[in-house]
SETI-337745 format. One record per atom (N, C-alpha, C): residue number from 1; residue in one letter; x, y, z. Coordinates in nm, 2 decimals. Layout:
<badrens>
    k  r    east   north      up
  NUM  A       X       Y       Z
...
</badrens>
This chain:
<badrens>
    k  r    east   north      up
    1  X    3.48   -5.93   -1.39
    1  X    3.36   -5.96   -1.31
    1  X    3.25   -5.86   -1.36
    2  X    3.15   -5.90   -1.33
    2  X    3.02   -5.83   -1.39
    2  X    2.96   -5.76   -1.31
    3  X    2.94   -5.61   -1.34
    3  X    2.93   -5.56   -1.24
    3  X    2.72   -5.56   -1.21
    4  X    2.69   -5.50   -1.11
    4  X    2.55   -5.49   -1.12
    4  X    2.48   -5.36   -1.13
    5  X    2.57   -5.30   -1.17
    5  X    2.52   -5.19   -1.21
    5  X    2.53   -5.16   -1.35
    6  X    2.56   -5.27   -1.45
    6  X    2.54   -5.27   -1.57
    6  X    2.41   -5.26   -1.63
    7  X    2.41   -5.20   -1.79
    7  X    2.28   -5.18   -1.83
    7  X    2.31   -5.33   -1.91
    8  X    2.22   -5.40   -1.90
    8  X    2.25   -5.49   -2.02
    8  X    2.15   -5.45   -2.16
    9  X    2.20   -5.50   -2.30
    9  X    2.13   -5.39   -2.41
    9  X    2.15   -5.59   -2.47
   10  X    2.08   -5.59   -2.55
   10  X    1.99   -5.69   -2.63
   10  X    2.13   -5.67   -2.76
   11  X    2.18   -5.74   -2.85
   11  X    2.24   -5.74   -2.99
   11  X    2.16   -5.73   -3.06
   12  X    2.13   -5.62   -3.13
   12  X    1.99   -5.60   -3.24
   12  X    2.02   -5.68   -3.31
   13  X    2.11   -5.79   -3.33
   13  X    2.12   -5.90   -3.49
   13  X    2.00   -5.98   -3.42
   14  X    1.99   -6.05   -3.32
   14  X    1.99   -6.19   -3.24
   14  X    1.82   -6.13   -3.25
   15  X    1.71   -6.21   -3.26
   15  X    1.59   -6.19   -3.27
   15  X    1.51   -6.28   -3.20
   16  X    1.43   -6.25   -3.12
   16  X    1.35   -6.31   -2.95
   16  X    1.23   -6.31   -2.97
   17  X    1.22   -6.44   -2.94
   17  X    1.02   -6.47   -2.93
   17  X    0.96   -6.52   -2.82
   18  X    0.93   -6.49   -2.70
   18  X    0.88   -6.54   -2.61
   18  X    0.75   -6.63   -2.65
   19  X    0.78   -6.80   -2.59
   19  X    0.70   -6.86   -2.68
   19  X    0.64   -6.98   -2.56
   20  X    0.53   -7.00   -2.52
   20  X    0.46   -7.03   -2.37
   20  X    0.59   -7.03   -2.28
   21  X    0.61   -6.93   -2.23
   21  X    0.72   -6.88   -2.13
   21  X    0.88   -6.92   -2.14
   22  X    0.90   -6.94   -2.29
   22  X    1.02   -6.95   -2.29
   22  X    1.05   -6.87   -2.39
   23  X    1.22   -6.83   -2.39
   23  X    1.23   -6.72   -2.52
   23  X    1.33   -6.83   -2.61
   24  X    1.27   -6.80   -2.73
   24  X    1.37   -6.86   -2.86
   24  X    1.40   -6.73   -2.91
   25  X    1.57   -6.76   -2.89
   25  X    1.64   -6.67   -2.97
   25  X    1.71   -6.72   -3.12
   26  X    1.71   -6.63   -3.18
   26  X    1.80   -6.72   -3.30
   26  X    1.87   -6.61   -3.34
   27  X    2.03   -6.65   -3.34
   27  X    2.14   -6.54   -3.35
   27  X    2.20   -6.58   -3.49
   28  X    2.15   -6.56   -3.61
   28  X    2.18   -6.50   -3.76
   28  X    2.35   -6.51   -3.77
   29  X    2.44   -6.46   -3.68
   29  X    2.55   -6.44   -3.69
   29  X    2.68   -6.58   -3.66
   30  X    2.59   -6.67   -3.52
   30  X    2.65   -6.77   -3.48
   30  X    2.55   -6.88   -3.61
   31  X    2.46   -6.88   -3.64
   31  X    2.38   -6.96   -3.70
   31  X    2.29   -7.07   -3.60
   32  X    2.21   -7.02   -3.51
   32  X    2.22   -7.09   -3.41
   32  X    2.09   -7.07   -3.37
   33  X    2.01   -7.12   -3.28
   33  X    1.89   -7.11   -3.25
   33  X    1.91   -7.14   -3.07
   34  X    1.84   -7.05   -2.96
   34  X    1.88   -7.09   -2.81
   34  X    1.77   -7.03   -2.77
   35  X    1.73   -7.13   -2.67
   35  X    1.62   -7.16   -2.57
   35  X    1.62   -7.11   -2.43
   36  X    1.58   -7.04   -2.39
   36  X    1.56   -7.02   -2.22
   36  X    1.42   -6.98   -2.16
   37  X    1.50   -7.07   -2.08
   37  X    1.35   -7.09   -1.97
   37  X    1.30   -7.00   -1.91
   38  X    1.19   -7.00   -1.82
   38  X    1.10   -6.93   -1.76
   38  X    1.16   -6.78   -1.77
   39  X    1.28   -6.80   -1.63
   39  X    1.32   -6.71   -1.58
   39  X    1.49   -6.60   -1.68
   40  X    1.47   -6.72   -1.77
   40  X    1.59   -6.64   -1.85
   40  X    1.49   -6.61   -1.98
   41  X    1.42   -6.60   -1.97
   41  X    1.30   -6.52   -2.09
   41  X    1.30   -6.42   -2.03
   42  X    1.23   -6.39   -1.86
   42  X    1.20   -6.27   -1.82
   42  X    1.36   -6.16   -1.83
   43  X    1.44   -6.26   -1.81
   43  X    1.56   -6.18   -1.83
   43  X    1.60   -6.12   -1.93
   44  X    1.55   -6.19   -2.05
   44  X    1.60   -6.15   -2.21
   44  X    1.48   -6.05   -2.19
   45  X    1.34   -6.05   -2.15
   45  X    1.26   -5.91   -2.16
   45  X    1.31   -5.80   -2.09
   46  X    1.34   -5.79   -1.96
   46  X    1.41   -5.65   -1.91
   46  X    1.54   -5.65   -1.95
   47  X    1.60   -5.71   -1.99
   47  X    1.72   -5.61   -2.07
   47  X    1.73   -5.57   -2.14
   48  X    1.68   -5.42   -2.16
   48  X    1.64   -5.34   -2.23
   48  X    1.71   -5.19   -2.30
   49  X    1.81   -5.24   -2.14
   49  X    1.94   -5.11   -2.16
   49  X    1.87   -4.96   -2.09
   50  X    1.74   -5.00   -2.00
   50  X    1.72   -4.93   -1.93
   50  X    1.73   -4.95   -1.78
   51  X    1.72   -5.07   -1.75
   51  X    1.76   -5.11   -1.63
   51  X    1.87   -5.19   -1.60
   52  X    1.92   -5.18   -1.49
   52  X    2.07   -5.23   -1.43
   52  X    2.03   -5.38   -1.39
   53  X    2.15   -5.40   -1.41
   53  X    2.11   -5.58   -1.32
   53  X    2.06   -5.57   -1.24
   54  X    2.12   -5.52   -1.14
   54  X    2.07   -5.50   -0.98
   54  X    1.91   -5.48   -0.99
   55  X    1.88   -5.38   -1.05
   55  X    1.73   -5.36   -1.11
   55  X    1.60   -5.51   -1.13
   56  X    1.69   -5.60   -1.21
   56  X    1.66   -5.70   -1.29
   56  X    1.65   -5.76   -1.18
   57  X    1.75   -5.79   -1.12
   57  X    1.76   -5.92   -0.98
   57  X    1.65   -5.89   -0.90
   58  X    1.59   -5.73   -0.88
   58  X    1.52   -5.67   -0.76
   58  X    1.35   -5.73   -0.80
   59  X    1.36   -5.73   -0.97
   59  X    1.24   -5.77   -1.05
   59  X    1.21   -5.92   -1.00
   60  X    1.32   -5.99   -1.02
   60  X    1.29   -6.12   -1.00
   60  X    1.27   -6.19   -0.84
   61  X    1.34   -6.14   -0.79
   61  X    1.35   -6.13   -0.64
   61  X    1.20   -6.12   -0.58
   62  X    1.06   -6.04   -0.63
   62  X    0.95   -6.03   -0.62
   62  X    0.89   -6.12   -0.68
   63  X    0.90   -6.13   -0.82
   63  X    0.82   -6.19   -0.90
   63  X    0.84   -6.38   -0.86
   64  X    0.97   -6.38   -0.84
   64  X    0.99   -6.57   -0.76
   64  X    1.02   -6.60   -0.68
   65  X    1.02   -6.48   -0.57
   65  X    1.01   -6.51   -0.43
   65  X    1.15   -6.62   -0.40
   66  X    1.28   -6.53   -0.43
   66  X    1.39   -6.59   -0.44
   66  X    1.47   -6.52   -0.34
   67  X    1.58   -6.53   -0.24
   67  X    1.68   -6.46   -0.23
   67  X    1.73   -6.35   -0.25
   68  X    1.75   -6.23   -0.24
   68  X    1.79   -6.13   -0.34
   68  X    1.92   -6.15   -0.39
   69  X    2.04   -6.17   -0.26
   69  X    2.15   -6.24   -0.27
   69  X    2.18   -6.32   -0.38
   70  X    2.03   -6.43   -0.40
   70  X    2.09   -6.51   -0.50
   70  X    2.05   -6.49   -0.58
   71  X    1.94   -6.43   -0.59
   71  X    1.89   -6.36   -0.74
   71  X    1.99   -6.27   -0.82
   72  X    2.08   -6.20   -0.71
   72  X    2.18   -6.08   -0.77
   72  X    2.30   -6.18   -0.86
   73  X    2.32   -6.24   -0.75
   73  X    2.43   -6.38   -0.78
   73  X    2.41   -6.45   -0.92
   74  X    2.30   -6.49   -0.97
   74  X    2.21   -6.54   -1.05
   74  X    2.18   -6.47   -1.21
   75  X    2.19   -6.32   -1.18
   75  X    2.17   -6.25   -1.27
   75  X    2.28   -6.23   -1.30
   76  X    2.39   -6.17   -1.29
   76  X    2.57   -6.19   -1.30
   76  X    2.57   -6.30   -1.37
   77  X    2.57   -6.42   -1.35
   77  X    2.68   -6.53   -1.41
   77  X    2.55   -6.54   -1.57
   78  X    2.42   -6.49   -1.52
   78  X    2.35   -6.56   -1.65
   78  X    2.33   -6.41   -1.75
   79  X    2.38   -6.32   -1.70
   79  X    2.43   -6.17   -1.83
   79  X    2.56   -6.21   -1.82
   80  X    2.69   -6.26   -1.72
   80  X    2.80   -6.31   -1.84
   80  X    2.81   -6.40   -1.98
   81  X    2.72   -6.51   -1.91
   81  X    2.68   -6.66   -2.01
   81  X    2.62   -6.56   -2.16
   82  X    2.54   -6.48   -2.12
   82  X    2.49   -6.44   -2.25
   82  X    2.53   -6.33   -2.33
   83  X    2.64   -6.27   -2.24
   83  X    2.75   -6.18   -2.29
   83  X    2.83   -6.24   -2.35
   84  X    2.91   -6.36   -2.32
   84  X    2.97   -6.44   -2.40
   84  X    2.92   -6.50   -2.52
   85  X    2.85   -6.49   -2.53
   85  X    2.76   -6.57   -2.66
   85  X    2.72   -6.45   -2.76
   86  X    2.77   -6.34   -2.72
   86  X    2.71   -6.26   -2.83
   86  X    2.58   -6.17   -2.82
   87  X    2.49   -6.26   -2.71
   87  X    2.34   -6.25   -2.71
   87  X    2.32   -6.07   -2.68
   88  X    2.36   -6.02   -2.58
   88  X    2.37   -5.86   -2.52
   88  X    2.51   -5.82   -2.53
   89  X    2.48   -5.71   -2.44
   89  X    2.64   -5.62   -2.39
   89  X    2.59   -5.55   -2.33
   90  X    2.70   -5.51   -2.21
   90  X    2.66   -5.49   -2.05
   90  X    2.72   -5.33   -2.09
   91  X    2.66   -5.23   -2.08
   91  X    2.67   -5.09   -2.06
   91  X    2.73   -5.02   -1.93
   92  X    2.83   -4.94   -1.91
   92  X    2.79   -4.88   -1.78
   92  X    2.68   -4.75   -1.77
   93  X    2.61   -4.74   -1.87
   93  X    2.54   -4.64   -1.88
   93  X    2.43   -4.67   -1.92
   94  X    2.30   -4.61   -1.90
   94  X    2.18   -4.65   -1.99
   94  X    2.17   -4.62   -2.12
   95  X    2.06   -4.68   -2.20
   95  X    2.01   -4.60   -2.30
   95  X    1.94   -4.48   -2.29
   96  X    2.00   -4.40   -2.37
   96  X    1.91   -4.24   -2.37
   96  X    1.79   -4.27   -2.40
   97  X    1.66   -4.16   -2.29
   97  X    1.55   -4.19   -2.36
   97  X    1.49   -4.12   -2.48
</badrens>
């Protein structure tokens, strides 16, 4: 299970273009090109390996006037989805600054 106090950190292979509010990623490694929307753009931007999920959820929770609950809920299953795919990896620690 994923915790929310993970840092999630970006896979320096996989390379992001936020493009009218969507991010195109293209992962070099899978051969693959992937698309997310609004709210999973803003997510591929704060994961930066500075902030914790919980952090991230707390971001969004303001910015879409969502649930926190479900925002927290929300950010879990969509840093597993992109854990599995290679896209990040979930830290228990931050990046040093």
């Amino acid at each position: 299970m994923i915790s929310l106090d993970s840092y999630p950190l970006p896979n320096p292979a996989v390379v992001g273009r936020i493009v009218e509010g969507e991010a195109v990623l293209v992962l070099p490694e899978q051969g693959q090109v992937k698309v997310l929307n609004e709210v999973g753009a803003r997510i591929w931007a704060l994961a930066d390996g500075t902030r914790t999920l919980r952090r991230i959820a707390a971001t969004l929770c303001h910015e879409y006037e969502v649930d926190l609950a479900q925002a927290e809920a929300d950010t879990c299953a969509f840093a597993a989805d992109l854990e599995a795919k290679g896209i990040i990896s979930l830290s228990p620690l931050p990046l040093p600054s």
